[in-house]
KOLGUBA-718002 format. One line per field, with one value per residue: residue number from 0; x, y, z of N, C-alpha, C, CB in turn; residue in three letters. Coordinates in steps of 0.2 Angstrom, whole numbers. Glycine has a CB too. Layout:
residues N
i	NUM:...
n.u	X:...
n.v	Y:...
n.w	Z:...
ca.u	X:...
ca.v	Y:...
ca.w	Z:...
c.u	X:...
c.v	Y:...
c.w	Z:...
cb.u	X:...
cb.v	Y:...
cb.w	Z:...
aa	ALA:...
***
This chain:
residues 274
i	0:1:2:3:4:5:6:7:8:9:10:11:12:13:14:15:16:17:18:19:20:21:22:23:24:25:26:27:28:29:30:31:32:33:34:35:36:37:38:39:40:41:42:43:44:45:46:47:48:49:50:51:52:53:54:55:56:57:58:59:60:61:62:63:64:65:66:67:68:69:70:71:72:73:74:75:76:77:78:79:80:81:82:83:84:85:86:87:88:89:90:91:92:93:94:95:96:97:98:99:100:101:102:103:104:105:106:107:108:109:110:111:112:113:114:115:116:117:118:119:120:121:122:123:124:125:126:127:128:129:130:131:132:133:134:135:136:137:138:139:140:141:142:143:144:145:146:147:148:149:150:151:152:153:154:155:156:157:158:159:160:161:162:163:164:165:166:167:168:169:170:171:172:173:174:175:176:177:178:179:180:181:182:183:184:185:186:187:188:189:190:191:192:193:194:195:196:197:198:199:200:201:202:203:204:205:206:207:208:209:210:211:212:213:214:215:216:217:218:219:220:221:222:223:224:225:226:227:228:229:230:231:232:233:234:235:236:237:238:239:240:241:242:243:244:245:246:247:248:249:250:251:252:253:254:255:256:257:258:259:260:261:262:263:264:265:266:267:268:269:270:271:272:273
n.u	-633:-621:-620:-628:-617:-609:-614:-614:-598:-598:-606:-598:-583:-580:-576:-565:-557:-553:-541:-534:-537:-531:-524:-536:-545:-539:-534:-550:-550:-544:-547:-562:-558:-551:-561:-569:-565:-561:-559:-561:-556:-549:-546:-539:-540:-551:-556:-550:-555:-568:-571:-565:-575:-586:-583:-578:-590:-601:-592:-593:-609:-610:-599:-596:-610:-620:-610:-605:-589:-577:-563:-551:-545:-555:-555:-562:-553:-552:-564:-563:-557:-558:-571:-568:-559:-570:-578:-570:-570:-583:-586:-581:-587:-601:-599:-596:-606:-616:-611:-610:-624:-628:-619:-620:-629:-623:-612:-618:-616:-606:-614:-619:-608:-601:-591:-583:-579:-592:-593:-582:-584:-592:-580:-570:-576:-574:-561:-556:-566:-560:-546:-548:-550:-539:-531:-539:-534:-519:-522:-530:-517:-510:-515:-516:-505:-500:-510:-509:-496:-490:-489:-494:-488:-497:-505:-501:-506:-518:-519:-527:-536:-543:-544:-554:-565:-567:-569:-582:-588:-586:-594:-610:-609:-609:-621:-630:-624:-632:-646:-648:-649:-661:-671:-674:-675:-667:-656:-660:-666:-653:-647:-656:-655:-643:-640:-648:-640:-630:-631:-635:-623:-610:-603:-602:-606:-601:-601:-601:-614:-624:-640:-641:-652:-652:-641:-636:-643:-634:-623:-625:-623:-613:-601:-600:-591:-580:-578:-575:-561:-556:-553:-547:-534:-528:-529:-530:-519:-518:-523:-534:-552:-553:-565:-575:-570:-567:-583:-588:-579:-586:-599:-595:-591:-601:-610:-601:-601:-613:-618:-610:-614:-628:-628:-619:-628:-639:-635:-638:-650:-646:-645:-658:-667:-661
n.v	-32:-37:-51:-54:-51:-58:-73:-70:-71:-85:-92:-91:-94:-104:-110:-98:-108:-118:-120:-125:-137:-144:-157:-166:-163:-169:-183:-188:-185:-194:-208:-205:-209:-220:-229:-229:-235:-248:-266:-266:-275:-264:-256:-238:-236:-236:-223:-218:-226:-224:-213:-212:-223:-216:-205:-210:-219:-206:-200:-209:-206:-193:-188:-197:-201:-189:-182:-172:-160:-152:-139:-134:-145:-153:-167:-185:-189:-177:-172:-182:-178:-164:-165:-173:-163:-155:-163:-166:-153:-155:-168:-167:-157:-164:-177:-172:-168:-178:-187:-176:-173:-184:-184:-180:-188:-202:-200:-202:-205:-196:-182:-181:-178:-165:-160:-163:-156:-155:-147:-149:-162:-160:-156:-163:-171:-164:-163:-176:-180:-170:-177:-186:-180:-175:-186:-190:-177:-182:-192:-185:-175:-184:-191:-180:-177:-189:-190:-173:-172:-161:-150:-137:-122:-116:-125:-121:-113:-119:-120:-110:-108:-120:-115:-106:-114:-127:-116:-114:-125:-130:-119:-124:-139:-138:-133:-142:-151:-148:-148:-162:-168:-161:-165:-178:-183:-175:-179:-189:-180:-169:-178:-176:-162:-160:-166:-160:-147:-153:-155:-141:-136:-131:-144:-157:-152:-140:-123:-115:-121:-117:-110:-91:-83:-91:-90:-79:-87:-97:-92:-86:-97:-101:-111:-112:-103:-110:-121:-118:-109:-123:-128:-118:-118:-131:-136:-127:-117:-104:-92:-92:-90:-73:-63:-71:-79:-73:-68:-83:-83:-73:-79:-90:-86:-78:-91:-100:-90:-88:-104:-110:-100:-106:-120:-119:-111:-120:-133:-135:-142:-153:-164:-166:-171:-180
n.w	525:526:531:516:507:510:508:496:490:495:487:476:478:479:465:465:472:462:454:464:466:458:457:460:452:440:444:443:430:424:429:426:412:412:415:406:396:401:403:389:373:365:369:374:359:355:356:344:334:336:329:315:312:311:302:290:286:286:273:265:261:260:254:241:238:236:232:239:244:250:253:242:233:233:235:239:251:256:260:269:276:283:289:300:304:310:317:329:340:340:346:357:367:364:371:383:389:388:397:407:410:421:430:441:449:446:456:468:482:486:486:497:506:512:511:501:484:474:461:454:447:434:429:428:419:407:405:403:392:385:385:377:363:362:357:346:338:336:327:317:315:307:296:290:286:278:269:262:263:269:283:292:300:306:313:325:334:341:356:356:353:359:372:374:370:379:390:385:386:399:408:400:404:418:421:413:423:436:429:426:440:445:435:428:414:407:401:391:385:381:372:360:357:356:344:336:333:330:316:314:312:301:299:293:281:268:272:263:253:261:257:256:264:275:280:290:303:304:305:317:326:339:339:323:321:328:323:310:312:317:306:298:303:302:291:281:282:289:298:313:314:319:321:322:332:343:346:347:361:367:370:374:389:394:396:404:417:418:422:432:441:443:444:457:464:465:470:485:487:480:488:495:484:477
ca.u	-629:-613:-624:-628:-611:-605:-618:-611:-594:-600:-607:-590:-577:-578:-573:-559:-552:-553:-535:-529:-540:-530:-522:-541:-549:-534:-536:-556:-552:-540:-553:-565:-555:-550:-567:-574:-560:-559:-560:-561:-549:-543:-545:-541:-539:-557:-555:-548:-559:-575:-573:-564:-578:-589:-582:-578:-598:-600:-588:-596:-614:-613:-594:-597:-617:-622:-604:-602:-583:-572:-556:-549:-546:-560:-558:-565:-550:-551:-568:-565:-552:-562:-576:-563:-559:-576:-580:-566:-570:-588:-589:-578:-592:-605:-597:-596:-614:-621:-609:-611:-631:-629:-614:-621:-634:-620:-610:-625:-613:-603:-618:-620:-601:-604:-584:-582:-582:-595:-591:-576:-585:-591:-574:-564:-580:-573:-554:-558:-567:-553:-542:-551:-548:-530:-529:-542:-531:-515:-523:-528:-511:-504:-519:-515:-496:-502:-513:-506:-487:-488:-490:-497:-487:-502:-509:-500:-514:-522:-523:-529:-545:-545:-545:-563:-570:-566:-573:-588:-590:-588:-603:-613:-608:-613:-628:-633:-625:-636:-650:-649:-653:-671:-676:-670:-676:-662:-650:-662:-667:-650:-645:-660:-654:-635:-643:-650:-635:-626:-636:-638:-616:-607:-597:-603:-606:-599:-603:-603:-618:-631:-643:-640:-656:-651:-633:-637:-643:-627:-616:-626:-623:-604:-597:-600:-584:-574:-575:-571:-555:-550:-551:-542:-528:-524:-530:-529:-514:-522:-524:-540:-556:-552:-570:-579:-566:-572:-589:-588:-575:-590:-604:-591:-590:-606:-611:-595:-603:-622:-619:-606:-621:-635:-623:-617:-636:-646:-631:-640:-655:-647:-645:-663:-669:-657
ca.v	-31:-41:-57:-55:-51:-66:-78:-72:-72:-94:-96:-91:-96:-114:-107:-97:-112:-125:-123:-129:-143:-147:-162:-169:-165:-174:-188:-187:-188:-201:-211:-207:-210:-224:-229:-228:-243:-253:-272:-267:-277:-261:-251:-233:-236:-233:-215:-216:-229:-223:-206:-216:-227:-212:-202:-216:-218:-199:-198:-213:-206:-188:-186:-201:-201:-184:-177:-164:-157:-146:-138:-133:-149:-158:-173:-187:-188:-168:-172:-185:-174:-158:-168:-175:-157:-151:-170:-165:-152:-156:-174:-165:-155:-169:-181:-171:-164:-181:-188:-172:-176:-188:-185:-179:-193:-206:-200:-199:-205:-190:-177:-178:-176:-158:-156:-164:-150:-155:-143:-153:-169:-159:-151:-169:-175:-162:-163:-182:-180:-167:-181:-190:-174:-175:-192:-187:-174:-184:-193:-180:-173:-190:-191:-175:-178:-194:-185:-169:-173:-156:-148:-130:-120:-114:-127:-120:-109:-124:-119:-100:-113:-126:-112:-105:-120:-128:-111:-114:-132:-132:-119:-129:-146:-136:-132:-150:-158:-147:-149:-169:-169:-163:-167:-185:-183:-171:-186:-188:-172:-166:-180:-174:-156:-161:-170:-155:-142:-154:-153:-135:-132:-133:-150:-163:-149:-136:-116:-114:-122:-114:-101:-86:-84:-95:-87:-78:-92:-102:-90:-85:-104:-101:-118:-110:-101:-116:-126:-114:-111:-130:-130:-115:-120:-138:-138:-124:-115:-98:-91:-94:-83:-71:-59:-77:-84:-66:-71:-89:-84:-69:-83:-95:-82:-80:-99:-101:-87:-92:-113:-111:-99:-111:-125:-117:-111:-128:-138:-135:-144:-159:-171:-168:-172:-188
ca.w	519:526:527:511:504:513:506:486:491:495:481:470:482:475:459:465:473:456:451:471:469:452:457:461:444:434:447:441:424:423:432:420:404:409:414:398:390:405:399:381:370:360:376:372:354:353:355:340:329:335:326:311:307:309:296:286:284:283:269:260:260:259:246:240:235:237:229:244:244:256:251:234:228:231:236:246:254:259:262:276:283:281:293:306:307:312:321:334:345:343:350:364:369:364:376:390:390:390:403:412:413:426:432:451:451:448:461:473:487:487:486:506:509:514:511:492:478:468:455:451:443:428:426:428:413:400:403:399:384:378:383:369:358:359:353:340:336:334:321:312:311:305:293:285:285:274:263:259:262:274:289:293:307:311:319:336:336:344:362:356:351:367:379:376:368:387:393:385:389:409:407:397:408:427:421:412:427:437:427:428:445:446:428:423:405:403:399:384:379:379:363:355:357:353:337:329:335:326:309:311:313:294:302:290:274:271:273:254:251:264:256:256:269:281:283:298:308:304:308:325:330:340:334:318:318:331:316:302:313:316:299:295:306:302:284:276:283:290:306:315:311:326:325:325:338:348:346:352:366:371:372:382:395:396:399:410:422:420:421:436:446:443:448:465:470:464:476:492:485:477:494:497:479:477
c.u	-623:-615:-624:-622:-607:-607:-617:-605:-593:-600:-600:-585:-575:-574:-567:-555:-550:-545:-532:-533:-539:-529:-529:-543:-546:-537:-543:-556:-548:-543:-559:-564:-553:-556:-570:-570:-560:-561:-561:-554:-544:-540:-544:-539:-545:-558:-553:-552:-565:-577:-570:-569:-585:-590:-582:-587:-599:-598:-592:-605:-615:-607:-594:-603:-618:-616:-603:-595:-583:-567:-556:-546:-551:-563:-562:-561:-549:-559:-570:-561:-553:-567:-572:-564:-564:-579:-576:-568:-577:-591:-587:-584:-599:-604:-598:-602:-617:-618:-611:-619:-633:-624:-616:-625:-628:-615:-614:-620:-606:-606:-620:-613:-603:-595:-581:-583:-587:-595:-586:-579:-586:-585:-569:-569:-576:-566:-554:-559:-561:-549:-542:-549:-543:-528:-533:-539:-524:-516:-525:-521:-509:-508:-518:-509:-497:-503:-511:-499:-486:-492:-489:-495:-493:-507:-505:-504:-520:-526:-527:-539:-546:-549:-553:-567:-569:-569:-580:-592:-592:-594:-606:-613:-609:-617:-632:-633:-631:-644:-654:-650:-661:-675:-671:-671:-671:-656:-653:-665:-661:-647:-649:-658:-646:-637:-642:-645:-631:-625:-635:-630:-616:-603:-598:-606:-605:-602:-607:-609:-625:-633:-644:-645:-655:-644:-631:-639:-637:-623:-618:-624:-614:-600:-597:-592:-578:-574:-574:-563:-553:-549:-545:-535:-522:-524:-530:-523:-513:-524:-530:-545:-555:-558:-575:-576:-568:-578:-591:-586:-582:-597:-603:-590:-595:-610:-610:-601:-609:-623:-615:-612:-624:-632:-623:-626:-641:-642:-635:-644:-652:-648:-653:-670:-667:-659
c.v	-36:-48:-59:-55:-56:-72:-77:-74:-80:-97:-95:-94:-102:-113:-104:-101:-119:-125:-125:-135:-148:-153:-168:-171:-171:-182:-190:-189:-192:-206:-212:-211:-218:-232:-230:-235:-247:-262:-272:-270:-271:-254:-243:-230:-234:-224:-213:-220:-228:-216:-207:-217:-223:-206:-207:-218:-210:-196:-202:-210:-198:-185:-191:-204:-195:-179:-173:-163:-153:-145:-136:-136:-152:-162:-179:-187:-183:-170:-175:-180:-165:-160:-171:-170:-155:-156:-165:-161:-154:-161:-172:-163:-160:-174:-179:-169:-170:-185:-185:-173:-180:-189:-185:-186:-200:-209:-198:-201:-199:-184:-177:-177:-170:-156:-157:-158:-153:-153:-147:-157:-165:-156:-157:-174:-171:-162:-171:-183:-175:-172:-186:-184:-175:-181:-191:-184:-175:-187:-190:-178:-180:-188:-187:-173:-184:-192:-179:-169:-168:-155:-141:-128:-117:-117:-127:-115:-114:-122:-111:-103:-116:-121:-109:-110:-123:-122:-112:-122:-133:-129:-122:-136:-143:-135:-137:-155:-155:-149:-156:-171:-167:-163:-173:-187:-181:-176:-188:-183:-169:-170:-177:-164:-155:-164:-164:-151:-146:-152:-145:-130:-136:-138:-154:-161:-143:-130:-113:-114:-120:-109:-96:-81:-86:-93:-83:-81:-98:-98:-85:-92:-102:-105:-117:-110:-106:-116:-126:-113:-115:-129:-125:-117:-126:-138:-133:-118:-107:-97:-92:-85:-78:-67:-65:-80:-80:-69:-77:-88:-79:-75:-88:-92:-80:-88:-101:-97:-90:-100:-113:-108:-101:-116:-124:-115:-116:-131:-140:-140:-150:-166:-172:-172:-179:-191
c.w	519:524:519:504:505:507:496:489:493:490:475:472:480:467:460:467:468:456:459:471:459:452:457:455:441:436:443:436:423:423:428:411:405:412:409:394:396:404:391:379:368:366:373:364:352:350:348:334:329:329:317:307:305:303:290:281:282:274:263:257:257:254:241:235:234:233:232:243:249:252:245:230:228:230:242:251:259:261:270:282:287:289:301:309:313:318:330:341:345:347:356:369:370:371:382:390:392:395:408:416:418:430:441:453:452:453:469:483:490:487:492:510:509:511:505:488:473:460:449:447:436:425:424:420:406:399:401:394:381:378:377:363:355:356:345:334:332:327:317:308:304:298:287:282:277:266:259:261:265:279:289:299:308:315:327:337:340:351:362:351:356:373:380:374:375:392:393:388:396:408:407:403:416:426:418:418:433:436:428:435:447:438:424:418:404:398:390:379:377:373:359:353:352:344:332:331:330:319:307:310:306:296:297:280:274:268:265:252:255:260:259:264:276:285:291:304:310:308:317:329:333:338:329:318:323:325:314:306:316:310:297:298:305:296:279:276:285:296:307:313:317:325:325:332:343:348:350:359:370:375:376:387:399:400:405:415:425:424:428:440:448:446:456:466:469:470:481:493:482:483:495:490:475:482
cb.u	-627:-608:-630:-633:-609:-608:-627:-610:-594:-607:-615:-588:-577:-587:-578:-558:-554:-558:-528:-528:-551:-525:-518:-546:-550:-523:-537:-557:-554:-536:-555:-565:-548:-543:-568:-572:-550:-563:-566:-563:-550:-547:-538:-539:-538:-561:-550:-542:-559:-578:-568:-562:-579:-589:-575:-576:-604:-595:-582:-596:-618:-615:-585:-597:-623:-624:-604:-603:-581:-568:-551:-545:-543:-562:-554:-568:-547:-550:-570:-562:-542:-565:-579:-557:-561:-581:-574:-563:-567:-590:-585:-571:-594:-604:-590:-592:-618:-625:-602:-609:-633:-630:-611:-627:-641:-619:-606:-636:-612:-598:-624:-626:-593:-607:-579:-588:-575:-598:-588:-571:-592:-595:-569:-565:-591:-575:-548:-561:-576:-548:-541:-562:-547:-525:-532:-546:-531:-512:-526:-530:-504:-504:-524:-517:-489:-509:-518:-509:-484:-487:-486:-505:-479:-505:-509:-490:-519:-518:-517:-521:-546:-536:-539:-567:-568:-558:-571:-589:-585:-583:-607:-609:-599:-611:-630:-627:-616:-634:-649:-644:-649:-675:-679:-671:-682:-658:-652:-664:-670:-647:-646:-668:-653:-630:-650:-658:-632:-626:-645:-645:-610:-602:-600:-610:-611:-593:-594:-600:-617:-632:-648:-643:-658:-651:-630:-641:-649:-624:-611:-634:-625:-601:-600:-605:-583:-576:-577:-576:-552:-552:-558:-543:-530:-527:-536:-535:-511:-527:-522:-539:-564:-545:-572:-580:-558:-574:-592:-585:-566:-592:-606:-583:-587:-607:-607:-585:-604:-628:-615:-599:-625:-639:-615:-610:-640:-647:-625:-643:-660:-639:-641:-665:-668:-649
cb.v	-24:-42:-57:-52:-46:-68:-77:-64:-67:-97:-93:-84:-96:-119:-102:-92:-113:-123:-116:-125:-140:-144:-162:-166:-158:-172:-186:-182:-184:-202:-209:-203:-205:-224:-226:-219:-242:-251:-275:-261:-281:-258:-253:-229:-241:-235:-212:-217:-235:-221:-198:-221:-235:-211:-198:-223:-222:-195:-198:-221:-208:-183:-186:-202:-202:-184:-176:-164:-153:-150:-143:-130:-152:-159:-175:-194:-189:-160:-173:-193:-174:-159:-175:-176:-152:-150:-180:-162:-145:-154:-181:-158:-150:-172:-182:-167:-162:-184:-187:-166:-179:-193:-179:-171:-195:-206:-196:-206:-212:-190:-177:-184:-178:-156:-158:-169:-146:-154:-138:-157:-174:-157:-145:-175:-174:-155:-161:-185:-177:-160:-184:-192:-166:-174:-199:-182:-171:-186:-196:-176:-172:-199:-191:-171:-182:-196:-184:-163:-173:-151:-152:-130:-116:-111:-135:-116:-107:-130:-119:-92:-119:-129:-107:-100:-125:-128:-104:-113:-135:-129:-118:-130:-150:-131:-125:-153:-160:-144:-148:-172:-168:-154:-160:-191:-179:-167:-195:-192:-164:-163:-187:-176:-155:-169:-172:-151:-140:-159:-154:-132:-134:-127:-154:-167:-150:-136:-112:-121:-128:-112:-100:-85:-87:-103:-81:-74:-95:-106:-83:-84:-113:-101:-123:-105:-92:-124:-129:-103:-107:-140:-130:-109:-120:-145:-142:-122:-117:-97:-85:-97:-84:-68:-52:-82:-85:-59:-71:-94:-82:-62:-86:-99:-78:-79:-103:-98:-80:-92:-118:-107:-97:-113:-125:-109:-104:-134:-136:-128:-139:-160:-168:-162:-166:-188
cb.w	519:534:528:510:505:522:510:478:493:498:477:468:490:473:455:468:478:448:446:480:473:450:462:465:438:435:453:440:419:425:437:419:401:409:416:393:385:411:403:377:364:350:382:377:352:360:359:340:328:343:330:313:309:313:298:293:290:287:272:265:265:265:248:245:239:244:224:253:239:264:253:233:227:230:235:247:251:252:257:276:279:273:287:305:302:306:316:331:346:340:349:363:365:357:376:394:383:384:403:408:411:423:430:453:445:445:459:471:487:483:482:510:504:524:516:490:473:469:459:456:445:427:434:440:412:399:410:400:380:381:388:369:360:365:357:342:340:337:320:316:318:309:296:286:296:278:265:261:255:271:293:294:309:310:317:341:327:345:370:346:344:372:379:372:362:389:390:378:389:418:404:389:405:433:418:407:430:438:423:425:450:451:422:426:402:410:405:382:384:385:359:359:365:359:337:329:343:326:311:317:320:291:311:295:271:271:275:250:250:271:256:248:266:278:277:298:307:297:301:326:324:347:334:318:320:337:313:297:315:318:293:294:311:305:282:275:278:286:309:323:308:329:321:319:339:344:341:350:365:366:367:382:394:390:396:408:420:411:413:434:446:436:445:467:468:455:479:495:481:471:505:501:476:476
aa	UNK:UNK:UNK:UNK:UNK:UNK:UNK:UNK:UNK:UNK:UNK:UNK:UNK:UNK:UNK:UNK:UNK:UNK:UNK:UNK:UNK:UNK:UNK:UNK:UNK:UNK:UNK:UNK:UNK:UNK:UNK:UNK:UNK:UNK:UNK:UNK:UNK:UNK:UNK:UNK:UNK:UNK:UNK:UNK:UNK:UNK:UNK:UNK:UNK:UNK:UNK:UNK:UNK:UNK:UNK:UNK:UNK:UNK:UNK:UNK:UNK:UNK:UNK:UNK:UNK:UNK:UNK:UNK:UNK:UNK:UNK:UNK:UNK:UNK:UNK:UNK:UNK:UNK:UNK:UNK:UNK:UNK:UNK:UNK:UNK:UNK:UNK:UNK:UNK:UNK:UNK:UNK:UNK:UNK:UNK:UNK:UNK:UNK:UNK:UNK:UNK:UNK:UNK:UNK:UNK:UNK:UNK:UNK:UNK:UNK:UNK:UNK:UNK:UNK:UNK:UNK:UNK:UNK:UNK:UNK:UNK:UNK:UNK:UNK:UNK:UNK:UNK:UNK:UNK:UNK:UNK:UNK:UNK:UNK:UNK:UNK:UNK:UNK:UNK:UNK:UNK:UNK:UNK:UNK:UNK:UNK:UNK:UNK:UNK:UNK:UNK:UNK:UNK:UNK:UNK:UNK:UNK:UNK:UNK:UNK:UNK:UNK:UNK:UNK:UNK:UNK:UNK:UNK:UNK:UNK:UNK:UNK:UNK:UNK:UNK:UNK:UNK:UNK:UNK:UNK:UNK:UNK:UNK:UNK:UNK:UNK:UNK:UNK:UNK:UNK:UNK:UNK:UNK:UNK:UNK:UNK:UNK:UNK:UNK:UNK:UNK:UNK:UNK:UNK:UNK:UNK:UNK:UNK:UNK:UNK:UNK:UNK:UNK:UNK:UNK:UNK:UNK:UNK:UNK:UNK:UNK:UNK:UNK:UNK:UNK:UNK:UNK:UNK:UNK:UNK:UNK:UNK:UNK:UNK:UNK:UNK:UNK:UNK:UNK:UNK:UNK:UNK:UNK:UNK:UNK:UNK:UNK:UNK:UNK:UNK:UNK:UNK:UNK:UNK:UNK:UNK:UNK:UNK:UNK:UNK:UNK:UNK:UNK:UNK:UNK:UNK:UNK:UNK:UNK:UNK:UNK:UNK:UNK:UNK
***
């Protein structure tokens, strides 16, 4: 019985000690981030034109052709900034998933350091891509300071959204990053995954238009309600949906628990598999 209470009490002890190994992660991801613009000319401008010239096309095909709308006026203008919204937290997640996939393999020389936290890489991939968020994010503001000539105090409701959407994430990103050591497809199963989750979240049209039918499977998806409160926060001036922000925050705790387990009990196995 002590044995065995010992050998849980291993597997979680890495987890109780993440915030003293604060200074590492940041380290981590700063190294990541800036990893990612290293020799580019516009360097971490990107972070900002990639989601730009994405919406930009979005906005051209589906408000544009297709005459989709957001908001209560109903323009393309509202329509790009509507799409931003929703773009936001979910490249955050996007990003680190498919980083996260390969994360252990890339560092294969730190998988037989017996004293390294491993844990940490995927923790140091998602505070990176948030670091992209936040740049994401400022443009946004600006964008809608621009366009609507105001600004919503309820966008300080912000971190009362960061904080489980980050909950749900590391989950999601310890159990991908474990995953991507014994099945190296995962890297492209998980776009093809990320793809259709995309599709199947209101991000690129909105809520309005699904049938009637289909309304239960959208609002089972948790990103469902992320995305209705960025939007209601930044753009429409209303507190976040809080019994959907319940529901996502119960599914991110979930995740977080299960993706953090599978992580710590696959580890033992990654030196001899790499």
């Amino acid at each position: 019985m002590i044995s065995a209470q010992t050998a849980r009490r291993a597997v979680w002890r890495p987890l109780w000690e993440l915030p003293g190994r604060f200074e590492l992660i940041v380290s981590l991801a700063r190294r990541e981030l800036v990893a990612r613009y290293k020799g580019s000319v516009l360097g971490i401008l990107w972070a900002i034109l990639t989601p730009v010239v994405m919406i930009a096309i979005f906005t051209f095909i589906f408000a544009g052709i297709f005459g989709a709308r957001f908001g209560a006026r109903g323009s393309s203008w509202d329509y790009a900034l509507y799409l931003f919204c929703g773009l936001l937290p979910w490249t955050m997640f996007q990003e680190t998933l498919q980083h996260s996939s390969t994360t252990i393999v890339t560092h294969a020389n730190l998988v037989k350091r017996v004293v390294f936290p491993l844990e940490t890489l995927p923790v140091a991939q998602a505070l990176s891509s948030l670091g992209n968020q936040m740049f994401g994010t400022l443009a946004l503001v600006i964008a809608t300071l621009i366009i609507h000539r105001e600004l919503h105090v309820t966008m300080l409701w912000l971190p009362a959204l960061v904080v489980p959407q980050l909950i749900l994430t590391l989950g999601a990103a310890w159990l991908v990053a474990s995953l991507g050591v014994f099945l190296r497809d995962i890297a492209q199963g998980i776009t093809l995954v990320l793809m259709a989750w995309m599709y199947l979240t209101p991000i690129i049209y909105p809520e309005s238009i699904v049938p009637e039918r289909y309304r239960p499977f959208i609002n089972a998806n948790p990103f469902t309600a992320l995305v209705r409160s960025y939007r209601r926060i930044f753009l429409e001036g209303v507190a976040p949906d809080w019994p959907g922000l319940a529901y996502f925050t119960a599914c991110g705790l979930v995740l977080f628990v299960f993706g953090y387990w599978w992580f710590a009990k696959s580890r033992r196995n990654f030196a001899d598999v790499i």
